[in-house]
C-alpha positions in Angstrom: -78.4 154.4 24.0 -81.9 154.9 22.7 -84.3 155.0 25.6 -87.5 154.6 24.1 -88.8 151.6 24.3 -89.0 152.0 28.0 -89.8 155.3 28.4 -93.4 154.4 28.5 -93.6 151.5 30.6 -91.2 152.7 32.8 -90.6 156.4 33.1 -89.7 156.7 36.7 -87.4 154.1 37.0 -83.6 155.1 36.7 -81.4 154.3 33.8 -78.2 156.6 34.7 -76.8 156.9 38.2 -73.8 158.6 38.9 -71.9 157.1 41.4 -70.9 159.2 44.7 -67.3 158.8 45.5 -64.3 159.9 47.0 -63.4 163.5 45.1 -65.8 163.2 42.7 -69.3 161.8 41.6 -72.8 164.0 42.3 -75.1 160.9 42.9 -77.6 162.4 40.0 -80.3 160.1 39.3 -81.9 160.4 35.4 -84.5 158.8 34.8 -86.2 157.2 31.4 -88.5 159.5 31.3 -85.5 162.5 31.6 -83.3 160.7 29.2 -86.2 160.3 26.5 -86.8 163.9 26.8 -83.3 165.6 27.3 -82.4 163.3 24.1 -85.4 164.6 22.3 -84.5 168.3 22.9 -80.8 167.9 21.6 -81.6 165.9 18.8 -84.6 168.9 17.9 -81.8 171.2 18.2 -79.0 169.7 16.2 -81.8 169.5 13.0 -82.7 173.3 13.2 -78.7 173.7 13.0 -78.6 171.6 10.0 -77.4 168.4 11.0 -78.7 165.8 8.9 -78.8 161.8 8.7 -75.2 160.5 8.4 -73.7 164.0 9.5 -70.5 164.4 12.0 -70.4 165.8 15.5 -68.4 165.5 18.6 -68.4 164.6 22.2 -65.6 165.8 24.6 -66.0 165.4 28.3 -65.4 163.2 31.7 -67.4 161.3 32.4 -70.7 163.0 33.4 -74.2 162.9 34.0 -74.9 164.4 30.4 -72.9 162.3 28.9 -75.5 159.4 27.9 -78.1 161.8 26.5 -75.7 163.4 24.3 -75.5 159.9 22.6 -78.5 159.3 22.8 -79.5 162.2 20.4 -77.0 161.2 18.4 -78.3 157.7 18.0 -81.9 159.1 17.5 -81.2 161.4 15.0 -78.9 159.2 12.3 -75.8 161.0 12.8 -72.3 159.4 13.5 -71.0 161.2 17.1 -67.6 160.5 18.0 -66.7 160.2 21.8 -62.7 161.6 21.8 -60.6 160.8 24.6 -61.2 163.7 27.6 -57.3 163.3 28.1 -56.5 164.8 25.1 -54.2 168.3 24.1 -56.4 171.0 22.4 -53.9 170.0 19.3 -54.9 166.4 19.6 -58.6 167.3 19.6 -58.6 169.6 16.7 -57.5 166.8 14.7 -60.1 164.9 15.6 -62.9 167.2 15.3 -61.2 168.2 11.8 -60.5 164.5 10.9 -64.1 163.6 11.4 -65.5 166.7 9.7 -67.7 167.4 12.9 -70.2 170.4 12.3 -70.7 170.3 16.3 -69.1 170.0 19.5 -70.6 169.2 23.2 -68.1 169.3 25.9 -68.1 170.3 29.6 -67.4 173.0 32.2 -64.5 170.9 33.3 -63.3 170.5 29.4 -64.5 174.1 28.2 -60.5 175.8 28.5 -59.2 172.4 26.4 -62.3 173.0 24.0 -61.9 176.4 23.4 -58.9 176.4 22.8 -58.9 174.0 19.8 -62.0 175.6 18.2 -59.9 178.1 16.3 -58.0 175.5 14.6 -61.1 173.9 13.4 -63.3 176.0 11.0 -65.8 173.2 10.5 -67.5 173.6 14.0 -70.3 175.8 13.4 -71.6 175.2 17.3 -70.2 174.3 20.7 -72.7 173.2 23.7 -71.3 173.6 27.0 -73.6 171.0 29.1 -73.1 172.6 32.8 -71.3 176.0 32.1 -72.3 178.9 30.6 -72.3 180.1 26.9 -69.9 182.9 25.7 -71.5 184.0 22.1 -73.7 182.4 19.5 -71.6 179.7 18.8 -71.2 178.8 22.2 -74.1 177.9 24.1 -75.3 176.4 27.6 -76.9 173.1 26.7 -79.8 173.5 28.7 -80.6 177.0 27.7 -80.0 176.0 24.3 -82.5 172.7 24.5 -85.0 174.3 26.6 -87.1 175.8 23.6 -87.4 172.2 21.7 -89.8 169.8 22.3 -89.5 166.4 24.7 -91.0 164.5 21.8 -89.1 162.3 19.0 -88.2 164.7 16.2 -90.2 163.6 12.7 -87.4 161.8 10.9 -86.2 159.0 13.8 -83.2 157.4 11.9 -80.9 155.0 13.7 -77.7 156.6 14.7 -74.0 155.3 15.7 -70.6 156.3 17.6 -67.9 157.1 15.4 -64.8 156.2 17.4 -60.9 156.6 16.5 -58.4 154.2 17.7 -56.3 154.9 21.3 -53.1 155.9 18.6 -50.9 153.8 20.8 -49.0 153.6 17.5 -49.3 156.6 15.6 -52.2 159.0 14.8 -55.8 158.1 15.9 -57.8 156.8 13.4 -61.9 157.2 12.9 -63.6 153.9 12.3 -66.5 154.0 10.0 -69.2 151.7 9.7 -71.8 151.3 7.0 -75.3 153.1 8.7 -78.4 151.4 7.3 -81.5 153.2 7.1 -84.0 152.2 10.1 -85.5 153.5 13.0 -83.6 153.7 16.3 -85.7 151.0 17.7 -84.0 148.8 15.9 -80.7 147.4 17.1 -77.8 146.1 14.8 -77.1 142.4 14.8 -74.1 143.1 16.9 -76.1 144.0 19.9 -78.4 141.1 20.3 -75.4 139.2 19.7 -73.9 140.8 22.5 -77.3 141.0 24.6 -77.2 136.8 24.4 -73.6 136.4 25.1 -73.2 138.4 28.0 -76.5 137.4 29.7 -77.5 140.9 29.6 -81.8 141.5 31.0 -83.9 143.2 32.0 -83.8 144.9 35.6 -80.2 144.2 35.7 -77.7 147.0 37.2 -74.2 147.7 35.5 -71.5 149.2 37.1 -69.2 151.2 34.5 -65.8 152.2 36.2 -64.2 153.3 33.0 -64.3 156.1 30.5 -67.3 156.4 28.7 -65.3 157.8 25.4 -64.3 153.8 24.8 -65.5 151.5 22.7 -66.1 149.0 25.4 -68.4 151.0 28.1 -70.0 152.6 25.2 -71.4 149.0 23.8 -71.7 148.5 27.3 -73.9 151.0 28.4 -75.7 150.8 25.1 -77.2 147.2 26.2 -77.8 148.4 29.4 -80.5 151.6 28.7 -81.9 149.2 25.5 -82.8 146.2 27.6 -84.2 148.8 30.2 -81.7 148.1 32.6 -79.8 151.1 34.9 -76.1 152.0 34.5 -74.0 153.4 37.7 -71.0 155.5 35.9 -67.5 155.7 37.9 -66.2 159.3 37.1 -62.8 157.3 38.1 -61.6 153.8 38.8 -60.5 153.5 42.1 -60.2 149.3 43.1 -62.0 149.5 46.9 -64.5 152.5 45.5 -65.6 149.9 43.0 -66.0 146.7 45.7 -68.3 149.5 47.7 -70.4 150.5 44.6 -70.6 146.7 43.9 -71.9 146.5 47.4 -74.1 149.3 47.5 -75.9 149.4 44.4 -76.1 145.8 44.2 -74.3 145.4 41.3 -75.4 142.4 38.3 -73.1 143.5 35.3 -69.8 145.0 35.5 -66.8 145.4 32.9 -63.4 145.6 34.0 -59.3 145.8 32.0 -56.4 143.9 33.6 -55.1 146.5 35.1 -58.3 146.7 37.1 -57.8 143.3 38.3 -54.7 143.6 39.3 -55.1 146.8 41.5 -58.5 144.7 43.0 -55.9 141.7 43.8 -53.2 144.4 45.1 -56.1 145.5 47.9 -55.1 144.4 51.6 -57.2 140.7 52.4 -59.5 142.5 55.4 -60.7 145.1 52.4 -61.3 142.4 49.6 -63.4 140.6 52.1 -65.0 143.5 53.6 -67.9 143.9 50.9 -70.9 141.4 49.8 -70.3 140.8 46.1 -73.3 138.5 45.6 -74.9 140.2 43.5 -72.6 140.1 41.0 -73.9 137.7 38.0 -71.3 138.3 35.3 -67.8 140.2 34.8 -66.8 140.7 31.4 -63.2 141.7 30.6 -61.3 143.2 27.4 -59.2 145.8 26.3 -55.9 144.1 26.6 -54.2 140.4 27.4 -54.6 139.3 31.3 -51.4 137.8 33.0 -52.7 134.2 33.3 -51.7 134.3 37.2 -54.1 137.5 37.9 -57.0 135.5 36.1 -56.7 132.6 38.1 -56.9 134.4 41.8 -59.7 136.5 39.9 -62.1 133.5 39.4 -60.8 132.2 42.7 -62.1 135.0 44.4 -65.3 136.1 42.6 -66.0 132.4 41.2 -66.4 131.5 37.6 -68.2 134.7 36.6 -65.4 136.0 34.8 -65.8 136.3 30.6 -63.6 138.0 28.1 -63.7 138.7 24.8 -61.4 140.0 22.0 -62.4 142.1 19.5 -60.8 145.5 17.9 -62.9 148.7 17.5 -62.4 148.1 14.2 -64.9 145.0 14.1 -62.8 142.8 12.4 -63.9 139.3 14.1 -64.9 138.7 18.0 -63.6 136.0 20.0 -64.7 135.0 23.7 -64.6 132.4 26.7 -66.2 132.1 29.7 -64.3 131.0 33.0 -64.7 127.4 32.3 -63.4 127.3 28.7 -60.8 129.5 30.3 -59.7 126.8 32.6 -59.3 124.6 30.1 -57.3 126.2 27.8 -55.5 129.3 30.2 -54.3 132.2 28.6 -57.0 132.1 25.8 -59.2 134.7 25.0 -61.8 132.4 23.5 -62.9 131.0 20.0 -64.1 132.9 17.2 -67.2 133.9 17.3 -67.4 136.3 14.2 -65.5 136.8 11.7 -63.2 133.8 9.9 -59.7 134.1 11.5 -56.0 133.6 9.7 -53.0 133.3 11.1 -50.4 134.5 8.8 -46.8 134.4 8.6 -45.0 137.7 6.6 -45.6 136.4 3.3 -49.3 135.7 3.9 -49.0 131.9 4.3 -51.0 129.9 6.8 -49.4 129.4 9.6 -49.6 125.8 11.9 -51.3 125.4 15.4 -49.5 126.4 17.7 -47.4 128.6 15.6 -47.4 132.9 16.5 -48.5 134.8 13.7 -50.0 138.0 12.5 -54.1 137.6 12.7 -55.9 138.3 9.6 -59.9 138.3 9.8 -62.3 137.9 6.4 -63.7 141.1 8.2 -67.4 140.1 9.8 -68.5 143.8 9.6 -67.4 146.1 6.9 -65.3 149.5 8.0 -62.9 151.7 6.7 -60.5 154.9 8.5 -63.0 157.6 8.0 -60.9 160.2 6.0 -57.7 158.1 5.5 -57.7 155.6 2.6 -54.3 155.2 2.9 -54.7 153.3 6.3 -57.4 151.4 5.2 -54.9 150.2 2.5 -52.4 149.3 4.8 -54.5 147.0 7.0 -56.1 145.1 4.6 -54.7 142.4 2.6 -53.8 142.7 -1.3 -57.0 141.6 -3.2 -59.1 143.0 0.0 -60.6 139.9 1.6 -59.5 140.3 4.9 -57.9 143.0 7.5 -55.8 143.3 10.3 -54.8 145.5 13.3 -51.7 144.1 13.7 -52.2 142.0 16.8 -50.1 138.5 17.2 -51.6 135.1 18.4 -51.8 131.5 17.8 -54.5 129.1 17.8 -54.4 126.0 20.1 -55.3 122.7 19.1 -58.8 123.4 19.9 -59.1 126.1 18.1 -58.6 129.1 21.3 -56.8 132.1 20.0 -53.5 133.0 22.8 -52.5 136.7 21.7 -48.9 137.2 21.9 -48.3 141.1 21.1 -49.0 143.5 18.6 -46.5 143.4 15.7 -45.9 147.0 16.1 -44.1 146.2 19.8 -42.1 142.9 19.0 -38.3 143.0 20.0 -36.1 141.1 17.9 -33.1 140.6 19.3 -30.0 138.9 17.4 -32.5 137.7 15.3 -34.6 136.2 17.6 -38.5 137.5 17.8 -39.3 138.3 21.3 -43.2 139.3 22.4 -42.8 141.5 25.4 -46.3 141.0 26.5 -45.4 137.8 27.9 -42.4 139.6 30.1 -45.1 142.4 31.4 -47.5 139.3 32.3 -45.0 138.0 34.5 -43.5 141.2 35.8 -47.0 143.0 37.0 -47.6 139.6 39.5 -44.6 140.8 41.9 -46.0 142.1 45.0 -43.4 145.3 44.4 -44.5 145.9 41.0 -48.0 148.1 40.0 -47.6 148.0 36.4 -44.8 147.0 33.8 -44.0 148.1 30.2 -41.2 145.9 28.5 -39.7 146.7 24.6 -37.1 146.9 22.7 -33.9 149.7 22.8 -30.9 149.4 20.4 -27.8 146.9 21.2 -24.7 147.8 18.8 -24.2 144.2 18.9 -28.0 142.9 18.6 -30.2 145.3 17.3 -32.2 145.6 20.0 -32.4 144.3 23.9 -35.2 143.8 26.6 -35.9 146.7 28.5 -38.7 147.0 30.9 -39.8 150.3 32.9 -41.4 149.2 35.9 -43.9 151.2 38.4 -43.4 150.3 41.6 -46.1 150.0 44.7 -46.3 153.1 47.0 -44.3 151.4 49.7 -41.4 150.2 47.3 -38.5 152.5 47.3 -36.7 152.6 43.0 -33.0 151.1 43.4 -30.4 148.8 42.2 -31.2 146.3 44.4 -35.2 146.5 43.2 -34.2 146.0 39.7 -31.5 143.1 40.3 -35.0 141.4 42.3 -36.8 141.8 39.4 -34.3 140.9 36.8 -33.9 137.7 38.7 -37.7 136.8 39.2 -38.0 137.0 35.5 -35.4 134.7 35.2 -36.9 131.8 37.4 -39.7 131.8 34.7 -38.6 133.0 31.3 -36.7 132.1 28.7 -33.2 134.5 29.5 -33.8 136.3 25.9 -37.0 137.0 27.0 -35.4 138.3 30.8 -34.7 142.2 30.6 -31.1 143.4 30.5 -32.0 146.6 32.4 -34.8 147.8 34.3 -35.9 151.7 34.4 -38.8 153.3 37.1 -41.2 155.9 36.3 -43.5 157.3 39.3 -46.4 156.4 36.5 -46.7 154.7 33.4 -48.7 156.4 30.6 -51.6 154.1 30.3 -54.6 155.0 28.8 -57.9 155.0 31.4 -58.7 152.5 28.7 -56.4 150.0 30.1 -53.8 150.5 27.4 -50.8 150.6 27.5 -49.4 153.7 25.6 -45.7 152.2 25.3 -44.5 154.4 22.0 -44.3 157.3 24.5 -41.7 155.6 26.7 -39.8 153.8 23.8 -39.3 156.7 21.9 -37.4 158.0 24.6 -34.8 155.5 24.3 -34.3 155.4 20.2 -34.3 158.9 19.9 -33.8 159.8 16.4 -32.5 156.2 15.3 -35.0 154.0 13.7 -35.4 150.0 13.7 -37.4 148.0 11.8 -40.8 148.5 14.1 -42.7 151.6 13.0 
């Protein structure tokens, strides 16, 4: 998110708009000329407090007008800044602030009861910045009041900076994902952004809509590309589905990137309000983050045209694989070639696996990482003489070489001794016109080890019931396999899914094993 190399030839023009919108949103306009110098100040202030190249420090807010300059000084000054999820438990973020051995925290008004109350479980934060609240003590200050002494100007020692992120911890702990920093100015990119810049069409004068949380992985490249092709990013502080069609509308939208979920809540939108709003502008929608039911694709590029790209690739930076809407077409269900990274599909004992065949992917990793703090996990997902890694996601390669994920390892049922990937079940399930979202996995059976359960969210309108759940039982059967059918459905007002778009489905399977264990971790 460095800003400089259009702060000069363009310091009026805006590169962060916050979005105005229904309970939310201020409208704040910053400009390049603000951001270079708001970034300056912080990253002035973070070396008189110490912080040198390759040191830790942490983010913690909602999405906000301060949030891009924060990163910005971060990626001016050489450190590594972690963005932690703003839904987390004062518990959950003094692990991560401990974990990543952050020496400083910035967090918001909004954020400040959450913060404070972690900082005594973490001795290693030596200063907390409050970015639109006011200090307490020395230790925490006002951002602004703390800045306003510094200098607009670059600090001496320019030194390319990066995000540190951890993992969502759908499966366990969150992890923080280090990459190797090499020594250069911030002006200069890493070959993963031109990359990116190319693929996604990405220039200048373009204007990117973000309706997700900026503490991601996927808005944070996002926005990244945005402010260093000199572009101008509208921020969501929420997703709502006909908020976003009006911000598409109004702000005249080029770039925008999206999670299933997303799509299907657009799709769920009464007719007169998905054609109430000029979407011409739109050039390219990118999507991510998680496997998109085949059926919600379809009416996707049926209503905004074949615009529609998506890409697979894990935090981690193992490989990268993408399509556009055409190679989509051709091979539905895909979420593209590889791009980066050589990919392996592997059966339990490491063997190659044949085309067609589900296995666990393996990438000869295209960028170096490791857990930061946790050599144990880095261990565990790489392979014995360290060649390759893996998250644990499950796929298959067509004949033309497309990867098809199936699951994640972590959440396949196996039933009488049959391997079942629910991700195919929740596909189906989230395209009923009663259904909002779906979460299918496995619960014991004395006599099979496990059996298909699914807990289902149901659309405002839809009353929970029996005769809901026999409806649904019997939809999945028109179209699945009947091991792959659930035995039992369960409703929940809302599932626990991430504002990432992930599903965080340990939380509701744990309820139903209790203290028994199966084979999944």
């Amino acid at each position: 998110m460095y800003p400089g190399n259009y702060t000069q030839s363009q310091p009026d023009h805006p590169a962060v708009i916050m979005a105005v919108q229904s309970g939310g949103g201020t409208g704040e306009t910053i400009t390049y000329g603000e951001l270079e110098a708001r970034s300056n100040r912080l990253a002035h202030l973070l070396r008189a407090r110490g912080l040198g190249r390759l040191d830790h420090w942490s983010i913690f807010m909602e999405n906000h007008a301060r949030y891009v300059e924060c990163c910005a000084a971060g990626e001016r000054a050489g450190h590594y800044y972690t963005c932690v999820n703003s839904f987390l438990t004062a518990e959950e973020l003094a692990y991560i602030l401990n974990n990543s051995q952050s020496k400083v925290l910035i967090t918001s008004q909004a954020k400040r009861d959450v913060a404070l109350a972690a900082l005594p479980s973490c001795p290693g934060i030596e200063l907390t910045l409050i970015v639109d609240g006011p200090g307490d003590g020395k230790n925490v200050l006002n951002l602004e009041e703390a800045t306003a002494r510094f200098p607009a100007t670059p600090i001496a020692d320019e030194s390319l900076g990066t995000a540190m992120l951890y993992s969502s911890g759908t499966t366990g702990r969150p992890k923080g994902i280090l990459r190797p920093l090499p020594e250069q100015p911030p002006s200069q990119k890493l070959p993963i952004f031109d990359f990116l810049l190319k693929l996604w069409r990405y220039r200048e004068g373009m204007i990117y809509l973000s309706p997700a949380p900026l503490y991601h992985a996927a808005p944070q490249a996002a926005v990244n590309l945005t402010i260093g092709i000199g572009g101008t990013v509208v921020i969501m502080d929420r997703f709502d589905a006909e908020t976003y069609l009006q911000l598409l509308e109004r702000y005249r939208i080029t770039h925008s990137q999206l999670v299933p979920t997303m799509f299907s809540r657009l799709l769920k939108l009464p007719q007169e309000v998905r054609n109430k709003y000029d979407l011409s502008s739109l050039e390219i929608a990118i999507h991510a983050a998680a496997p998109c039911p085949v059926q919600v694709k379809e009416q996707m590029i049926d209503w905004w045209g074949p615009i529609i790209h998506e890409y697979y690739g894990a935090t981690e930076g193992l490989g990268f694989t993408a399509c556009d809407s055409e190679e989509w077409l051709k091979h539905r269900g895909t979420v593209g070639r590889v791009l980066a990274g050589k990919l392996h599909v592997l059966d339990d004992t490491m063997n190659e696996l044949p085309t067609g065949t589900p296995g666990t992917l393996w990438f000869e990793t295209a960028t170096p990482f490791e857990y930061f703090n946790d050599p144990q996990k880095t261990m565990e997902a790489r392979s014995p003489d360290g060649s390759m890694s893996t998250v644990g996601d499950v796929g298959y390669l067509d004949d033309d070489g497309y990867l098809h994920l199936t699951d994640r390892a972590t959440f396949m049922i196996i039933s009488g001794g049959v391997n079942i990937y629910p991700q195919e079940t929740e596909n189906l399930l989230i395209t009923h016109p009663k259904v909002a979202d779906a979460a299918v996995f496995g619960v014991p059976n004395a006599d099979l080890g496990e059996e298909v359960k699914a807990v289902v969210q149901l659309m405002p309108d839809v009353l929970p019931g029996p005769a809901v759940a026999e409806e649904l039982i019997a939809f999945c059967g028109q179209h699945l396999a009947r091991q792959k059918v659930p035995r039992s459905i369960d409703f929940e007002p809302e599932l626990p899914r991430l504002p990432t778009g992930k599903l965080y489905k340990r939380l509701l399977r744990d309820r139903y094993w209790g203290n028994r264990t199966n084979r999944i971790v």
